[in-house]
C-alpha positions in Angstrom: 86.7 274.8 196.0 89.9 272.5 195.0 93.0 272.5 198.2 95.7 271.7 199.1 94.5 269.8 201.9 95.2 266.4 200.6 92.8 264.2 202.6 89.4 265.6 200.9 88.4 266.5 197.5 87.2 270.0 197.7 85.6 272.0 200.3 82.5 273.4 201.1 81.9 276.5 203.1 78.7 277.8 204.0 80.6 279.5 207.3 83.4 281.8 207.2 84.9 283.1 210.9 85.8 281.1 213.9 86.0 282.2 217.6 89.2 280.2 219.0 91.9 282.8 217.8 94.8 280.4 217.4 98.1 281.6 216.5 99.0 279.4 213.4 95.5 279.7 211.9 95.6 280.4 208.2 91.9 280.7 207.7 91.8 284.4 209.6 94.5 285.6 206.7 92.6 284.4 203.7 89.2 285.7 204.8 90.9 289.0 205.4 92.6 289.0 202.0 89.5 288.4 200.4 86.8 289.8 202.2 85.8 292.6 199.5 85.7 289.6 196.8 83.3 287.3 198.8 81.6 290.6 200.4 80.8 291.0 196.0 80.1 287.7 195.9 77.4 287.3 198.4 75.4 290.9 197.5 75.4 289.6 193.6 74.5 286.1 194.5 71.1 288.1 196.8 70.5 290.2 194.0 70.3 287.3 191.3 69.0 284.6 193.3 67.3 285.7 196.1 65.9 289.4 195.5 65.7 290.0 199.5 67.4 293.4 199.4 67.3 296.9 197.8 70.9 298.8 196.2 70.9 300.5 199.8 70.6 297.7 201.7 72.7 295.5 199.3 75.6 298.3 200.2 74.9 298.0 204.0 75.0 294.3 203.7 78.5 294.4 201.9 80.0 296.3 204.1 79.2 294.1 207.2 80.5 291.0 205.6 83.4 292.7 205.6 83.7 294.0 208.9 83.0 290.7 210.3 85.4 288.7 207.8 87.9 291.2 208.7 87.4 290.3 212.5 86.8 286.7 211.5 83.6 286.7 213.5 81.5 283.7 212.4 79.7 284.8 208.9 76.7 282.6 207.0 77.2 283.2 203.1 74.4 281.9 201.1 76.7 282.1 197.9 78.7 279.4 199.4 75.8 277.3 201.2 73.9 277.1 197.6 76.7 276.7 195.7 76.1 273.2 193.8 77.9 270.3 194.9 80.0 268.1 192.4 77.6 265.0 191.0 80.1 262.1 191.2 81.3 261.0 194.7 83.9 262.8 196.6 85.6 263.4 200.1 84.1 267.0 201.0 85.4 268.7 204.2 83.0 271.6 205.7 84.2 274.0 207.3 88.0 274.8 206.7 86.9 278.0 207.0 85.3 278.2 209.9 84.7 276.3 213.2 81.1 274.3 213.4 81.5 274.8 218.1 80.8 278.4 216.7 77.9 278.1 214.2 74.3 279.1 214.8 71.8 276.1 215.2 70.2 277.0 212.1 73.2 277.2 210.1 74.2 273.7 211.3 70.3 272.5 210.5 70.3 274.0 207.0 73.9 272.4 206.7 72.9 268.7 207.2 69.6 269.4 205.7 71.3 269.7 202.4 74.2 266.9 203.0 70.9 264.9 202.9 70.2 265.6 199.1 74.2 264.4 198.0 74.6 260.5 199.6 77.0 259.6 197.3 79.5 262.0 199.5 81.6 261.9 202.0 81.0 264.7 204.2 83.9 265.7 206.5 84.1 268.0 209.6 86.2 268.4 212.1 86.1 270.9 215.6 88.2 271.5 218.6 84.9 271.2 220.6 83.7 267.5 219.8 80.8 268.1 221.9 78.9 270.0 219.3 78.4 266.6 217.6 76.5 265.1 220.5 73.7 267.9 220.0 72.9 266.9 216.4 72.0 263.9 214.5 74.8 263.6 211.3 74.2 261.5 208.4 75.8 258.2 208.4 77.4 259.9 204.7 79.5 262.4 207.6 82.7 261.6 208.9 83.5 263.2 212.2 86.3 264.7 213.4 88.3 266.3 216.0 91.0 268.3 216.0 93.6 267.9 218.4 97.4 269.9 218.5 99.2 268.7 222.3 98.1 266.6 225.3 95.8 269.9 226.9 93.4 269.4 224.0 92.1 266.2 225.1 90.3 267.7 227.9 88.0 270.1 225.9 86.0 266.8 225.3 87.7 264.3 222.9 87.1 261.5 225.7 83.2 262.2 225.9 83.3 262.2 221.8 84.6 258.9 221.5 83.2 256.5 224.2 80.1 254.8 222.9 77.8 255.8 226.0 78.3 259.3 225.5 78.0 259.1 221.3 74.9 257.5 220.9 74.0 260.1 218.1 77.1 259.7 216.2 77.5 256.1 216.8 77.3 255.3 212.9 79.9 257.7 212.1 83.3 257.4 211.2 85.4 259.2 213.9 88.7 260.4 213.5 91.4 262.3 214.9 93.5 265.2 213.6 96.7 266.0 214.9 97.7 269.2 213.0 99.3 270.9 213.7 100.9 268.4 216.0 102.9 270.5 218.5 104.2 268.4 221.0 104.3 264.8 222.1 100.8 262.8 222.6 101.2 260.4 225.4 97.9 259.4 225.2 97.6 256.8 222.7 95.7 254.5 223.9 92.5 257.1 222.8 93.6 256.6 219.5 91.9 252.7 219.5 88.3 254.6 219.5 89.4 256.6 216.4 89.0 254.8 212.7 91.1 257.2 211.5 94.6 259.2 212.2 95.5 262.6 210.3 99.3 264.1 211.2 100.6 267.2 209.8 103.2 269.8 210.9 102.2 273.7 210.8 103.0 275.6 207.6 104.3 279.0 207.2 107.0 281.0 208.8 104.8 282.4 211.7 106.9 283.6 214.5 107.2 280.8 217.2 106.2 278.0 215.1 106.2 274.4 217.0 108.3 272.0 214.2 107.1 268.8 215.3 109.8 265.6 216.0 110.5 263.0 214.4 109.8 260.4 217.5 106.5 262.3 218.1 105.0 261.6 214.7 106.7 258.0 215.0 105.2 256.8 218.1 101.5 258.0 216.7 102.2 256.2 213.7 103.7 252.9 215.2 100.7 252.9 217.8 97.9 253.1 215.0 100.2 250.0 213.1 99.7 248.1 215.7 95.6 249.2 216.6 95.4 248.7 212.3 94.4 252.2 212.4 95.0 254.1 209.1 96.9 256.8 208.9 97.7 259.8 206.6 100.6 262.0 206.6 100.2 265.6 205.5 103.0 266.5 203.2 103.9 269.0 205.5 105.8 266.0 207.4 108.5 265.0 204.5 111.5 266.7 205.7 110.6 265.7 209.3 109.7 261.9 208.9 110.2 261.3 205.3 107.8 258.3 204.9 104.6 258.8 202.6 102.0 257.4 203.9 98.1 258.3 202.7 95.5 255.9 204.1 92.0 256.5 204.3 89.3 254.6 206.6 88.0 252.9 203.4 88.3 252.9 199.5 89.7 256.2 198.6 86.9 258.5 196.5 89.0 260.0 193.4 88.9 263.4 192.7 87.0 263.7 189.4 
């Protein structure tokens, strides 16, 4: 699926649903607008592909995809897992969809098993809950994320995620650090020398209550990580607060093809 993401090529998502209920999530909206389309999607695709199910059954199937996408509860859609993956190389983020904290083991298991088959990608995740990726062994091919908005977030286990006696199965990885949407000043940069990569971005839309980020608090990240020769990229949601383009990437950018 091509975004708007900027900092990957397309993205994959075998999930749909996430569990954190945050208040600028944009992911909830889209799987409620469409939920009948992928609900569609997904009895087709069992019908074609996979025979598992009678009409009845097909119907009863449908309509709990989209109870579940309508509640955003965390949803497995084999159309979207075995949906083929481009050829030539690109960045490909899993998950923008979902959360991977939230995921069942096997979903995770079947997810990797498959990232094994495409090495000429770059697989990207990314999780509020860092943890998850000390539980499973990700291909060197997988860049690992966290995502992380104000100060508080820090504490749900970025610090275990980064320090080499506590990453031992991820120690191959690149590790990076997303702060988007970046709603209020990070005092702790020093964390940021762990990290081989820096994403900023502001929130988008006009929810009510929206956090515009400042100027000084996207400067101070960036000046740190100029000085750590940390790259950085700034999401285009930035320009009219610091109105300097800058797109970096921990090594040679893949091209979208």
């Amino acid at each position: 699926m091509k975004n708007k993401i900027g900092w990957c090529n397309t993205t994959w998502n075998p999930v749909w649903g996430c569990n954190n209920n945050c208040e600028y999530c944009y992911a909830r909206g889209m799987a409620k607008r469409f939920k009948k389309s992928i609900a569609i999607k997904e009895t087709v695709y069992k019908t074609e592909r996979l025979d598992l199910l009678s009409p009845s059954q097909l119907l009863i199937e449908g309509d709990k995809i989209i109870s579940s996408l309508d509640k955003f509860q965390p949803t497995f859609l084999h159309s979207q897992f075995d949906k083929e993956l481009p050829k030539k190389p690109q960045r490909i983020f899993v998950g923008s969809m979902s959360e991977i904290a939230h995921w069942k083991k096997r979903w995770v298991r079947d997810t990797l098993d498959k990232i094994l088959e495409y090495p000429q990608h770059k697989f990207q995740f990314l999780t509020k809950f860092p943890k998850i990726y000390a539980q499973w062994y990700f291909h060197p091919n997988c860049w690992l994320g966290v995502t992380i908005t104000k100060n508080d977030d820090f504490f749900k286990g970025a610090y275990n995620f980064i320090f080499p006696k506590n990453s031992e199965t991820n120690r191959h990885n690149i590790k990076y650090i997303s702060f988007e949407p970046l709603s209020g000043e990070i005092s702790d940069l020093e964390i940021l020398k762990y990290f081989d990569w820096v994403i900023i971005g502001a929130e988008t839309g006009n929810r009510k209550g929206k956090v515009i980020p400042k100027k000084e608090w996207v400067e101070n990240i960036v000046n740190y990580c100029r000085k750590e020769n940390i790259p950085v990229y700034l999401k285009d949601s930035l320009k009219d607060i610091y109105p300097v383009e800058i797109k970096e990437f921990p090594e040679k950018e893949i091209k979208s093809e």
